[in-house]
C-alpha positions in Angstrom: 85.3 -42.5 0.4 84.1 -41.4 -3.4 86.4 -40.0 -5.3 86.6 -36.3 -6.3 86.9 -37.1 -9.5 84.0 -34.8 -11.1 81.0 -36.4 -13.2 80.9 -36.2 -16.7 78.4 -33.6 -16.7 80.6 -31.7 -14.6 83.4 -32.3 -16.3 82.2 -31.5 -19.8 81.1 -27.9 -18.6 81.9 -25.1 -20.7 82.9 -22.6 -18.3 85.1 -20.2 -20.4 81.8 -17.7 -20.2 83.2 -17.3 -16.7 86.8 -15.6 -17.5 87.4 -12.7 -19.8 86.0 -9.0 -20.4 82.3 -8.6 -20.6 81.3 -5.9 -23.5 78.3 -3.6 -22.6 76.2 -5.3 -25.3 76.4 -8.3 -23.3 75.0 -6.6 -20.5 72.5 -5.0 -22.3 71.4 -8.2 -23.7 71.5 -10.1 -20.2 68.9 -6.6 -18.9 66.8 -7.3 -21.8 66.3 -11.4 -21.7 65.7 -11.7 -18.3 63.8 -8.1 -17.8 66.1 -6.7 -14.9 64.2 -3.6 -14.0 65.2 -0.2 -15.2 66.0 0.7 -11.5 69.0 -2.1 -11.2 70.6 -1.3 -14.3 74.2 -0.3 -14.4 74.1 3.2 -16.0 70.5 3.8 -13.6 72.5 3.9 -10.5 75.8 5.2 -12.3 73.1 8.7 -13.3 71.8 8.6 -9.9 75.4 8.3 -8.0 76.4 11.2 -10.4 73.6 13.4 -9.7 74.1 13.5 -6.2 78.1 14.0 -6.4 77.2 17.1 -8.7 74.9 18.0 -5.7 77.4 18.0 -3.4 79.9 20.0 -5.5 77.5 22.7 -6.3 76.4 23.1 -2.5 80.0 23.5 -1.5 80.5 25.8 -4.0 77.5 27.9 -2.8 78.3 27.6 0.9 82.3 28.5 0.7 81.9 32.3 1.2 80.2 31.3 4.3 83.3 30.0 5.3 85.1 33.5 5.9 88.5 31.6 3.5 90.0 33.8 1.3 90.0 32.9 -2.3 93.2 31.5 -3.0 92.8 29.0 0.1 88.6 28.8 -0.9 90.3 27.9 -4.3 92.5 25.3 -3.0 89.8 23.4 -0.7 87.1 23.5 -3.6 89.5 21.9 -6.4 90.9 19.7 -3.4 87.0 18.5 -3.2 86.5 18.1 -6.7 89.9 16.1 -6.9 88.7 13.7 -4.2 84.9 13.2 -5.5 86.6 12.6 -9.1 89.0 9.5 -7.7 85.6 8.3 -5.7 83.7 8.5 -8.9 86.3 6.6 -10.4 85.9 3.9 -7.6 82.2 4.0 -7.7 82.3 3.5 -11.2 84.3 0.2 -11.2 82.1 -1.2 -8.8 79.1 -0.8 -10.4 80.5 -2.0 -13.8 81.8 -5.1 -11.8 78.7 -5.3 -10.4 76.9 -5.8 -13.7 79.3 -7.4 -15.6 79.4 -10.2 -13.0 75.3 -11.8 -13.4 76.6 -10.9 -17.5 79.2 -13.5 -16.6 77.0 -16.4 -15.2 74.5 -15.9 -18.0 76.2 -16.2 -20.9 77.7 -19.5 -19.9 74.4 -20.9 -18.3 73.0 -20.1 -21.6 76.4 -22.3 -22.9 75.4 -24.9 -20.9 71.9 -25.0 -21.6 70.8 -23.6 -17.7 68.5 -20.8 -16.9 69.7 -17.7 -15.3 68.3 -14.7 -13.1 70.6 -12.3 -11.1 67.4 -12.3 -8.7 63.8 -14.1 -8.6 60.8 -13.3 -6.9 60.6 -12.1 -2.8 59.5 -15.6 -1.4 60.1 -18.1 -3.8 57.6 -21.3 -4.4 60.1 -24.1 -3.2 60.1 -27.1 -1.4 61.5 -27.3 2.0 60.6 -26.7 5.7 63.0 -23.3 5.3 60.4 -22.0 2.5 57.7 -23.0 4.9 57.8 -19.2 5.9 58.2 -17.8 2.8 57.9 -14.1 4.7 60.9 -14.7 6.0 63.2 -14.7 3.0 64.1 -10.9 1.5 65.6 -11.5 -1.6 66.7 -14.6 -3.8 69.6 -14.0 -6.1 72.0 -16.2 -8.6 68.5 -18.8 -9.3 69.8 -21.3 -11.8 67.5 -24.1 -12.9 67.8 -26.8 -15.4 67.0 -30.5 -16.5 65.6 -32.5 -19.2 65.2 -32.1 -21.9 68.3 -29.6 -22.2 70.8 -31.1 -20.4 71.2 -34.9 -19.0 71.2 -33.0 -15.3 68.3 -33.8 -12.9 65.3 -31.2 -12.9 66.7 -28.5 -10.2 66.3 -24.8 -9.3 69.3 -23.9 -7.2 69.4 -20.0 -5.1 71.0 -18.0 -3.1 68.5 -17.1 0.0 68.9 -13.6 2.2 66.6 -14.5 5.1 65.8 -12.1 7.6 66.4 -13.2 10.7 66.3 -11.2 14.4 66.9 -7.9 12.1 69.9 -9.5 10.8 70.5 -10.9 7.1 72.4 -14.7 6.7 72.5 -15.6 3.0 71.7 -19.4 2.5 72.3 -21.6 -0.5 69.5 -24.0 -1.5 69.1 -26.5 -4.4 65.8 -28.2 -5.4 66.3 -31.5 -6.9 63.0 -33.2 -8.7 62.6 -37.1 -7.9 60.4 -39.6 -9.4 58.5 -40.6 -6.4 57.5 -39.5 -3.0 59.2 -39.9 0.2 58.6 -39.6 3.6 59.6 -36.4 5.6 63.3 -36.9 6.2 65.9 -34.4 7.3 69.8 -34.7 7.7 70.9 -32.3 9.7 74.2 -30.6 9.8 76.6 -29.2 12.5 78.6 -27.1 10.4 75.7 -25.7 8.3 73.0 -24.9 10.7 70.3 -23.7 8.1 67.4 -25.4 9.6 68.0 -24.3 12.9 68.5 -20.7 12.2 66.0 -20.3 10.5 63.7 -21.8 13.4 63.0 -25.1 12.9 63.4 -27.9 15.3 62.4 -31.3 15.0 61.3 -33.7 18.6 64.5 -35.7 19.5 62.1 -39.0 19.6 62.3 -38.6 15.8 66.3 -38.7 15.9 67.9 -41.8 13.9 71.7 -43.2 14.5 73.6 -43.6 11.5 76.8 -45.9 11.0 80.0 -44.9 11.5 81.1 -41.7 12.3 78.3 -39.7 10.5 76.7 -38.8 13.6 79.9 -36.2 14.2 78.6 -33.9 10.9 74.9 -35.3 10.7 72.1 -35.7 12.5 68.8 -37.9 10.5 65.1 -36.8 11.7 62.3 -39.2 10.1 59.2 -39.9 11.6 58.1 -42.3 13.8 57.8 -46.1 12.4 59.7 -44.9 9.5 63.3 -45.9 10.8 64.3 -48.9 8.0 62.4 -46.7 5.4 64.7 -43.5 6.4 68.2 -46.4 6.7 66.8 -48.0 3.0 67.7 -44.4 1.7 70.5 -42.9 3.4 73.0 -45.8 3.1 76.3 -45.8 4.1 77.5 -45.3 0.4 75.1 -42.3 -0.1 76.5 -40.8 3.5 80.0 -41.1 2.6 78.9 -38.7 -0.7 77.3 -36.6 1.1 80.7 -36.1 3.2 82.6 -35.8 0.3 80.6 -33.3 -1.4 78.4 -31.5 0.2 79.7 -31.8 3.9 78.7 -28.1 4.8 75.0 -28.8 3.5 72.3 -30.7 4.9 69.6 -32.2 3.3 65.1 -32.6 3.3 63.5 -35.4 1.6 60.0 -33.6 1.4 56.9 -33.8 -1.2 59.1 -35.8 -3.7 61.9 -33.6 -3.6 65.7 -33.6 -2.6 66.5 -29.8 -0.7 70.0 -29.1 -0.3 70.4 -26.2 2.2 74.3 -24.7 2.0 75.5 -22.4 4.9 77.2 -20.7 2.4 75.5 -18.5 -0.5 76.8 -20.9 -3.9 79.2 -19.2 -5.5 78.2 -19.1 -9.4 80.8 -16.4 -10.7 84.3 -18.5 -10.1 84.8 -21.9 -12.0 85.4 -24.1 -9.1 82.2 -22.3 -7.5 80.0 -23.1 -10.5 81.8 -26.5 -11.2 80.8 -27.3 -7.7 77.1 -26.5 -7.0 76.5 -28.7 -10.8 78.8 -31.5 -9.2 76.4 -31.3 -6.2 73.2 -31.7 -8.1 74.8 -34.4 -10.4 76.2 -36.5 -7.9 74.3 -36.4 -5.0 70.8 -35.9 -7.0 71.3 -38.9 -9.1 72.5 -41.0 -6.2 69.0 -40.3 -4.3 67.4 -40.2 -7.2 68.8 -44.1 -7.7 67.4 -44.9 -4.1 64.3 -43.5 -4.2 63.0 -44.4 -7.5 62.0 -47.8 -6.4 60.8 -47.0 -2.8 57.1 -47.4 -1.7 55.3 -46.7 2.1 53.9 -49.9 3.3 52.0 -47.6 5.5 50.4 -46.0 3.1 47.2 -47.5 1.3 46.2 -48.0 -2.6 45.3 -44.0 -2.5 48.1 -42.3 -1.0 51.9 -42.2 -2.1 53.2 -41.9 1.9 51.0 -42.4 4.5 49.7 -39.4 6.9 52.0 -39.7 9.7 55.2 -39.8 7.1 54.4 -36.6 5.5 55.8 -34.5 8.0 58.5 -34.6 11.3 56.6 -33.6 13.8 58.3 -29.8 14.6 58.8 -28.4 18.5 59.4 -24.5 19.0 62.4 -22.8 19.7 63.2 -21.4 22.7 63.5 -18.0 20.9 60.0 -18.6 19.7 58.9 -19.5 23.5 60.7 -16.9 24.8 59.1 -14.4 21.7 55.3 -15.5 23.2 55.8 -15.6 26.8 57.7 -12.6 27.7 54.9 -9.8 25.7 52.5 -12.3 27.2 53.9 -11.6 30.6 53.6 -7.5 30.3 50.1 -7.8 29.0 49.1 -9.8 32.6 50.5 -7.4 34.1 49.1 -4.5 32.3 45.6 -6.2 32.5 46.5 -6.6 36.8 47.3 -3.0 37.6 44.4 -1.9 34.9 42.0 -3.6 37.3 43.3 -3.0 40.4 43.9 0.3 39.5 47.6 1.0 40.8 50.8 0.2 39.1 52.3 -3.5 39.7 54.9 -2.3 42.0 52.7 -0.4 44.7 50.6 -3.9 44.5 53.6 -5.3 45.5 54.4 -2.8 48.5 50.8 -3.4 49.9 51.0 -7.4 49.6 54.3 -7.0 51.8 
């Protein structure tokens, strides 16, 4: 197995950015480089909060004759209220201040280590992958660092934190987009513990389904396409597997359009050390090792044109059953609708007559 030892980009991060008090210039200065809208400012929803605690107050305070107390007791519940909404002010108020001072936090030492920072990009963002494939699915992306040459001996990356909406519910998703100098067929390792891919829909034929060595198969599962088996073993060797274990063993990974896609089941965790110092061990490691086994690969399937030949662009995809089930059962109601609308009786006095 590799050792844990971290990489010396890893290593050599500066990550005291992460510890210590955070002034309000700082946070001002984080709003006003990366144009956080007036809306999602700290003292925005602190003035907002505050109007509608006053609100409260004063409609109590107007409703308490109706009440029928006297005024020493009236007295006694209305300071009693105002005690209470002050200590939830209070409350409020530390939250939102954490709140802001913790994207303040992962700024200033992306900025130390020469990364780019947003608290939150753009609904839908333009990545690779077969989860950004249905780009209307995703609701917001937060924590989106990126960075590369010529700033940083990193490879070119763009990592986020994905809130998908999925059956009404939200899952938040880490991925990590890592740049490679050439183009690869359409390869996926899948992974039991992460389950990304498959929440999010996707499903891949099980002709396409490649053994790997060892005991890999427990955690992964490797989709190429068809004819592209030694292609898809050339890349994923044993050495590369065991990384992937040792690293990133709740992620799974897309070779797709000359990119490496690192789905986490987790959101990354950017505001702790061993969070930060993680996700940039990730890219280092694991992006540089494909990077290494890619950089000399070409598709004899492919002709003089074309970097990977048709069928090794993409797996070829299968629905879900939820997907099935989605089609057929409204399908269903409107045969049935369409049957009594012709026959002119509901469906169950159709049935009656037929028995």
């Amino acid at each position: 197995m590799p050792s844990r030892r971290l990489p010396q980009t890893a290593a050599a991060l500066d990550l005291t950015g992460l510890t210590g008090p955070v002034s309000l210039r700082e946070v001002n200065e984080f709003y006003r480089r990366t144009r956080v809208p007036v809306g999602r400012r700290w003292w925005s929803v602190a003035i907002t909060i505050a109007v509608f605690l006053a609100a409260e107050a004063i409609f109590l305070k107007v409703m308490m004759p109706a009440f029928g107390l006297d005024s020493a007791l009236s007295d006694a519940v209305y300071g009693g209220f105002l005690v209470f909404t002050g200590l939830y002010a209070l409350l409020l108020g530390s939250i939102i201040w954490r709140n802001a001072a913790r994207p303040a936090r992962i700024f200033r030492t992306a900025e130390a280590n020469h990364l780019t920072y947003s608290d939150r990009g753009p609904i839908g963002p333009r990545l690779p992958g077969s989860v950004m494939a249905g780009a209307n699915a995703f609701v917001v992306t937060t924590d989106v660092l990126s960075g590369g040459p010529p700033d940083n001996d990193l490879p070119r990356f763009t990592a986020a934190t994905l809130a998908p909406q999925v059956a009404g519910t939200r899952r938040r998703h880490g991925i990590a987009a890592i740049a490679l100098d050439r183009q690869t067929p359409h390869i996926v390792l899948e992974n039991r513990r992460a389950r990304v891919l498959q929440t999010t829909g996707r499903r891949f034929r099980s002709q396409q389904k490649l053994s790997l060595e060892g005991d890999f198969d427990r955690t992964f599962t490797l989709y190429c396409p068809l004819g592209y088996e030694t292609d898809a073993l050339y890349i994923f060797t044993p050495d590369l597997m065991a990384l992937m274990i040792d690293l990133a063993s709740d992620c799974e990974a897309e070779l797709v359009d000359g990119w490496l896609v690192l789905y986490s089941g987790r959101p990354w965790r950017l505001s702790t050390p061993r969070g930060f110092t993680r996700l940039i061990s990730l890219i280092d490691l694991v992006g540089r090792k494909m990077r290494s086994r890619t950089e000399l690969y070409r598709d004899d399937h492919a002709d003089a044109h074309t970097a990977i030949a048709t069928p090794g662009r993409r797996l070829r995809a299968r629905p879900s059953w939820g997907a099935v089930a989605s089609t057929i059962v409204p399908a269903a109601f409107i045969a049935l609708g369409l049957v009594s609308m012709v026959f002119e009786r509901p469906f169950g006095e159709l049935t009656l007559v037929a028995c």
